[in-house]
N, C-alpha and C positions, 0 to 999 in steps of 0.2 A: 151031213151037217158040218158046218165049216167049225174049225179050231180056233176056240176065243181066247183062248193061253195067252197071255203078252208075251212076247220075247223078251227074252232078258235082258237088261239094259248093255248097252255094249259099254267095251272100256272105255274110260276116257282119254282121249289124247295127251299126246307129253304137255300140249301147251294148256289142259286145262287139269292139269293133275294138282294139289294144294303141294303147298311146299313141307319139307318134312321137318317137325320141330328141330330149333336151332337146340344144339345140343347144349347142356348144364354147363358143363367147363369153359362153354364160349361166352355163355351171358355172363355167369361170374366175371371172367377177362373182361369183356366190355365196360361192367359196370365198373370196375377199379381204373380201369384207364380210361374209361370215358365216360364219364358218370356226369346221370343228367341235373339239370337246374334243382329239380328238385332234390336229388341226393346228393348235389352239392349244399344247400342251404341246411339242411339235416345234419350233414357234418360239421360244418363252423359250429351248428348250435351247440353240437356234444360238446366241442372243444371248448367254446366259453362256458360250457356249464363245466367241465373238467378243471378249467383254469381255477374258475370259483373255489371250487371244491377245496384244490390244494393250498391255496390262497387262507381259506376256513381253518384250514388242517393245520398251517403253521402257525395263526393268529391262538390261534387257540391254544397250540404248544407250548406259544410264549405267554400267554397272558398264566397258563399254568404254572410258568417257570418258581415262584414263590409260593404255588397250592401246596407243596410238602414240607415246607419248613415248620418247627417251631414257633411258638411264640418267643423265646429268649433270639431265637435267629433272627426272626423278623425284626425284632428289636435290635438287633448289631446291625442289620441293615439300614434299617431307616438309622439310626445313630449316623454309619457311616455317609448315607446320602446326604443328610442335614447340616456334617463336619463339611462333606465337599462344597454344599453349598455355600457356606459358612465363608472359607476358604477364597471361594470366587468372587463371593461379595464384598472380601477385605483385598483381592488383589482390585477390582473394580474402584474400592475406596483410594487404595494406594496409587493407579493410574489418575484416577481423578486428581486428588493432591498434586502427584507433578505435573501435569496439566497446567491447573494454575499457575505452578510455581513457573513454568517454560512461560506462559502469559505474562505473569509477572515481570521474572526476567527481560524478556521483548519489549515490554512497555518502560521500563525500566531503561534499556537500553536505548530506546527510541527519543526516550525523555531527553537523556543524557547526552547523546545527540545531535537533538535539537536546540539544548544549549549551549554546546560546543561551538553550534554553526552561528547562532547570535551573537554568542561572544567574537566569534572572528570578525562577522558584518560590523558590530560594534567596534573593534579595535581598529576594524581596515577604514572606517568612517572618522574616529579621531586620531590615528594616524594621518588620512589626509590621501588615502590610496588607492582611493575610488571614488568616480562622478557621485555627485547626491542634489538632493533639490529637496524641498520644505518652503515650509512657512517664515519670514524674517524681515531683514532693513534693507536697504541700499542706501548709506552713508557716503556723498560726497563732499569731500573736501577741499575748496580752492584756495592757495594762497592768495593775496592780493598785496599787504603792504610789506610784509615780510614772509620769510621762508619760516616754513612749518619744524618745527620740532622733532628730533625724533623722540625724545621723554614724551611730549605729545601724543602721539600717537603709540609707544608702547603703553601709556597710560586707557588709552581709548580701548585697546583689545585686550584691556586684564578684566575691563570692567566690564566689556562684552562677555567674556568667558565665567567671569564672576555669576553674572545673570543668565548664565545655560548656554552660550553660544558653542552651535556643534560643529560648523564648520566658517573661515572665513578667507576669502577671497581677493586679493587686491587688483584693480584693473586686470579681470578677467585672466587674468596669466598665470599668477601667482599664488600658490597654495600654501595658505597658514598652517603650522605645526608646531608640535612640542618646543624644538628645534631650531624656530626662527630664528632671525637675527636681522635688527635696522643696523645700518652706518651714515654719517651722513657723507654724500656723494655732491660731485657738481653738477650740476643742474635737476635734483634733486635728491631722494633717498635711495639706499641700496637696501635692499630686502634680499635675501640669500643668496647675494651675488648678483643679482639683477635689478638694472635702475628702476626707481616708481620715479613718473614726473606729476607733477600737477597738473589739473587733478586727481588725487587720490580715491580711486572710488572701490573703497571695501563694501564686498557683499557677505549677509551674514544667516545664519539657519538659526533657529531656537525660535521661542517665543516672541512674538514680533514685540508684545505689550511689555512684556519683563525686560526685553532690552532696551525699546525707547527709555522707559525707565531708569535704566542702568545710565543711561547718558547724558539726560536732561536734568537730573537735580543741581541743586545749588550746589555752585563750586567745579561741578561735575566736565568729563570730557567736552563736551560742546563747551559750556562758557570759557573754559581754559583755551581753547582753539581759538573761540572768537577774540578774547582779551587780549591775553597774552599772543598769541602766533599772528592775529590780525585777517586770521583766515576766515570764510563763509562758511557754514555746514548747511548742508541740506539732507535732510532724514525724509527718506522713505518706504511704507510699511507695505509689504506685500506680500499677496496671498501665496506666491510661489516663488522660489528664487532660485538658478540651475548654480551650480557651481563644478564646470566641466574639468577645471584644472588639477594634475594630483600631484603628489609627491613620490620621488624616487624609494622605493625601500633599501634600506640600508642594513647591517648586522652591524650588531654591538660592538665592538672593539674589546672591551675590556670586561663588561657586566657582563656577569654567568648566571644562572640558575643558582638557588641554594641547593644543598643536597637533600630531597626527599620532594622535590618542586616535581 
């Protein structure tokens, strides 16, 4: 009767043996140096939940920080923090004030200024030392049966000046000032060294209305020109009139300042 026993399994070859657990000490080592996705993300969490923690732990320290005191303590406290306050809000007050006061100042100075520069423009305009143009006349004067005057004609630019005249001109060249001066000359008048001939044609600035005025009444410059001198006047009013000629600036000779000017 034949032997139905199984034989017993044979061993298995090297290539089909399992492998032998990877030892404790190695998986440890792996997982700290190469530790997977997931015990990656496990770690950050610990650490933001840790950060939290101490984050809690010092908030909490400090909001403590006044749990043990007193009432009279607390009380010097808050005194003290209310005087700082106190303190800040009147240096805050005090900044503010000179604030203004530099504003002030600035606007003050700006002011002052600005009127220093008009008064020059103004002075340098009736001085006679810089181009200007306005509103005024153009008076010409022709002799015809006799020679013109010179009372005449200083008579004629007082009364211009009388009636606002800001600046005046004579044939284009010649720039009226404080200073003037007519002579009478041959073949006509001398005005500060230089001849005027006939026609005399003074240009004028101011009010065009207040100076005809100035000239036309009875007795006035024009009829004394036409009577007495024999001359023609011809007045005309216009909306603009350039007067390009200036006067030399000069220094005083002799007048000074008073003391405290």
């Amino acid at each position: 009767m034949p032997d139905l026993t199984p034989d017993p399994t044979p061993d298995p070859t090297p290539e089909h043996r399992e492998p032998d657990p990877e030892p404790q000490d190695d998986r440890l080592r792996n997982a700290i140096t190469r530790p997977s996705r997931r015990q990656a993300v496990v770690a950050v969490l610990l650490a933001v939940l840790g950060f939290a923690f101490v984050v809690q732990v010092r908030g909490t320290a400090a909001n403590d920080t006044y749990a043990g005191l007193r009432e009279r303590d607390l009380i010097q406290v808050l005194d003290g923090l209310t005087g700082t306050a106190e303190r800040a809000r009147r240096e805050v007050d005090r900044l503010d004030a000179r604030r203004e006061e530099l504003l002030d100042e600035s606007q003050a100075r700006a002011a002052a200024l600005d009127e220093a520069e008009q008064r020059v423009r103004t002075l340098n305009i009736v001085a006679g030392l810089v181009p200007v143009s306005g509103e005024g006349l153009r008076i010409t004067i022709t002799e015809s049966t006799s020679r013109v005057a010179v009372g005449s004609l200083l008579d004629t630019i007082q009364e211009l000046r009388t009636a606002g005249a800001e600046a005046m001109e004579f044939n284009d060249s010649i720039r009226l000032g404080a200073d003037s001066h007519f002579e009478d000359a041959v073949g006509g008048i001398e005005l500060d060294g230089q001849l005027l001939e006939s026609p005399y044609v003074l240009e004028v600035i101011g009010d065009r209305h207040l100076l005809q005025t100035a000239l036309a009444f009875s007795s006035g410059p024009i009829e004394t020109l036409q009577t007495e001198d024999g001359a023609t006047v011809e007045v005309e009013e216009l909306e603009t009139v350039e007067i390009t000629s200036v006067r030399e600036s000069s220094r005083p000779e002799y007048a000074e300042l008073d003391d405290g000017q």
